[in-house]
N, C-alpha and C positions, 0 to 999 in steps of 0.2 A: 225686690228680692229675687225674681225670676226672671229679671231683664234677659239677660241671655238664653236663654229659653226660648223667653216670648221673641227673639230677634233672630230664632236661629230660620236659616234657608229667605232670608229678607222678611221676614213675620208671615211667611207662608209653614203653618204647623198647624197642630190638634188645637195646643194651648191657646196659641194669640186667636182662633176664630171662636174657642169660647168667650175669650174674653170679651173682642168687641163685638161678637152676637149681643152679649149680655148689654153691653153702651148702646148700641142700635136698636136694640128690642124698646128700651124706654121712648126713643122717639117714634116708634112704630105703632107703638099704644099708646090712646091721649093719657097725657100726664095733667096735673095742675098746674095752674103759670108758677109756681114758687118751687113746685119740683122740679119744672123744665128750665128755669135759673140754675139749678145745682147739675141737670145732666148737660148743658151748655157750657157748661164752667170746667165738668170731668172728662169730656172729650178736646178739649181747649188742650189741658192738659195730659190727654192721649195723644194729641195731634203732635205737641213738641217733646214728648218725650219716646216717641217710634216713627221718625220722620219718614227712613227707610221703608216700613211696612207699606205705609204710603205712597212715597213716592219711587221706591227703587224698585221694590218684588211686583209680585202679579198684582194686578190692575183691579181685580175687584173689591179690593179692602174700597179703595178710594171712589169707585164706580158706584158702590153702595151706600157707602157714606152721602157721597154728592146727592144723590137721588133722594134720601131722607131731608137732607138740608134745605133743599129746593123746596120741597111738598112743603116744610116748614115756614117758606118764604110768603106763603098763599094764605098763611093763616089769619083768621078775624082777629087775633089776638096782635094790638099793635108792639109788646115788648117779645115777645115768641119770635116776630118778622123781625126785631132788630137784632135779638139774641141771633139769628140762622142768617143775617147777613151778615153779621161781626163774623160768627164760625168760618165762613166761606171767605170770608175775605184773608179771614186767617191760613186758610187752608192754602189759599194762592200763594199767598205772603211767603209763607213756608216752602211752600213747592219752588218758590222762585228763586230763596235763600240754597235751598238743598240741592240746587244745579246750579250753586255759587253765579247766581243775579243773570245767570245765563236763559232762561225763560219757565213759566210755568206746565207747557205743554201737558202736560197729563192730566192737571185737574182743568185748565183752561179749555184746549177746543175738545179734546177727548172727552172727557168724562161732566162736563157742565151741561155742553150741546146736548150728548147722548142724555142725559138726565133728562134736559126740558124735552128734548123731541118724545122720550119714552113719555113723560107726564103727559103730552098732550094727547099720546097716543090711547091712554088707559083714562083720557077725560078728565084729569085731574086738576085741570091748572083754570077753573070756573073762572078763579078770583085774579084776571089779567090783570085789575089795575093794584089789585095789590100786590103783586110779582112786578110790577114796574115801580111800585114805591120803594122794594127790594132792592133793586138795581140801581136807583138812587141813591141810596144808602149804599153800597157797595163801591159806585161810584168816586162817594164826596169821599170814603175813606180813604180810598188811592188818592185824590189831589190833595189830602189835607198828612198823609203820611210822608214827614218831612226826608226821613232817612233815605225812599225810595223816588226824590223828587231827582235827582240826577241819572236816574238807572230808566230804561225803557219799560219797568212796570206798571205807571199810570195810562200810558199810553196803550198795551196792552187788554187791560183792564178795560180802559174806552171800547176797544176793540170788540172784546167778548162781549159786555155789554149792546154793544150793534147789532152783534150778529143773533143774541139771541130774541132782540126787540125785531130783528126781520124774519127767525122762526114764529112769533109771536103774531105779525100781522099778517103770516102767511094761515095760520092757524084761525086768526079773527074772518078771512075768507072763506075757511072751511064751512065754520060752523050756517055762517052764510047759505053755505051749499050743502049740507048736510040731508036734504031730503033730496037732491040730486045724487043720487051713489054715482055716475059718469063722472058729473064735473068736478065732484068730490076726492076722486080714483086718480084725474086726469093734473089737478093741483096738487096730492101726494104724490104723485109720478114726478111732474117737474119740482118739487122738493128733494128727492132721493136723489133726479140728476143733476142739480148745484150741488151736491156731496159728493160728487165723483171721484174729490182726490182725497174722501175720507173714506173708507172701506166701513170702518161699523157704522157710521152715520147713516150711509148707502144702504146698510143692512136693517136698521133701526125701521127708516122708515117703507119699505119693500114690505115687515114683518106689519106694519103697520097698514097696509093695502092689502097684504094678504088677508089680515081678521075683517076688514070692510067685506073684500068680496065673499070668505065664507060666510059672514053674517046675511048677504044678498043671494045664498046658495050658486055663485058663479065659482062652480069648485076647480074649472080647469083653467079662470085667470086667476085664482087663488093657487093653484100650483104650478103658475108660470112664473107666480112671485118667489115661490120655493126655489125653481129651480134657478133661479137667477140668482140669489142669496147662496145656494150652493156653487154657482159660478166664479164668484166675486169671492168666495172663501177661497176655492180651490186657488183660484187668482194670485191671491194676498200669498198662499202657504207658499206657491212655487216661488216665488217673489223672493222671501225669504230663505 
């Protein structure tokens, strides 16, 4: 009844952020596996019916979505993990369609990477190996999706999937080093500069060095990561 409404300024309005506040809020707070069937089912179909809000307007409908999805992916519950990779894989799928098979770029390097980097950053992602059962299942749905077997999305797909299995064993080092705040600083630093031709990525994890060293009161290389993130902004603005 409010479609127009909810689509006006590309689903940047009052409306469309209560609305899917109120979809996000369910996965935000543990639900029961039979109610998290119905909120997996209702964003399913929020996702093909505001494609735009998505993938066309500002970046955060979709930034936040991903990041819920993901934490979902880590979960002990093995139908939760398949429900949050169907969604995601969906969400590609869509994205991919919606820039007519042309690429997924926005939820793909943009906003999946930034997702797991932010999760590993807030310690979220314990459960590696069942975030790599995820991506399995993510996977097999790209090679087994007959429609998109002539289109460069499986391939793709492979892709993301790589890259974020090598944020993943950059992260399994960390934790390695995690009583080392230096070599800990020093493997977040060469992660932030394989990012170099991603500005938020770059930034993601900079913010992420900055909280190690205020945690280790090293407050003036904690705001050397500040002012570098302001750099790399100002950077990007002029750019544009």
């Amino acid at each position: 009844a409010f479609q127009t409404q909810l689509l006006s300024n590309d689903g940047h309005n009052p409306l469309m952020k209560k609305v899917f506040d109120i979809h996000l809020a369910f996965l935000k707070s543990g639900q029961s596996e039979a109610a998290l069937k119905h909120v997996f089912a209702s964003l399913r179909a929020f996702i093909s019916k505001f494609p735009s809000a998505f993938f066309k307007g500002r970046v955060n409908m979709c930034a936040a979505l991903c990041y819920e999805i993901l934490k979902c992916c880590t979960s002990k519950v093995s139908s939760t993990r398949n429900e949050a990779s169907a969604l995601l894989y969906l969400l590609m799928r869509n994205n991919f369609e919606f820039t007519k098979r042309r690429t997924f770029l926005r939820t793909h390097l943009q906003q999946i990477i930034i997702a797991v980097s932010q999760l590993i950053a807030d310690v979220a992602l314990s459960g590696g190996t069942r975030f790599q059962d995820s991506l399995l299942i993510i996977n097999n749905f790209a090679n087994s999706d007959r429609p998109m077997k002539a289109t460069a999305f499986p391939s793709e797909v492979k892709d993301l999937t790589k890259r974020i299995r090598t944020v993943l064993m950059a992260t399994a080092q960390m934790k390695e080093h995690e009583k080392d705040p230096e070599m800990l600083v020093d493997l977040q630093y060469s992660l932030a500069k394989s990012y170099a031709s991603t500005p938020e990525l770059r930034k993601t994890w900079l913010d992420s060095m900055a909280k190690i060293h205020v945690k280790n009161g090293d407050f003036s290389e904690a705001a050397m990561c500040y002012v570098h993130i302001a750099a790399l902004v100002a950077e990007f603005l002029h750019r544009k």
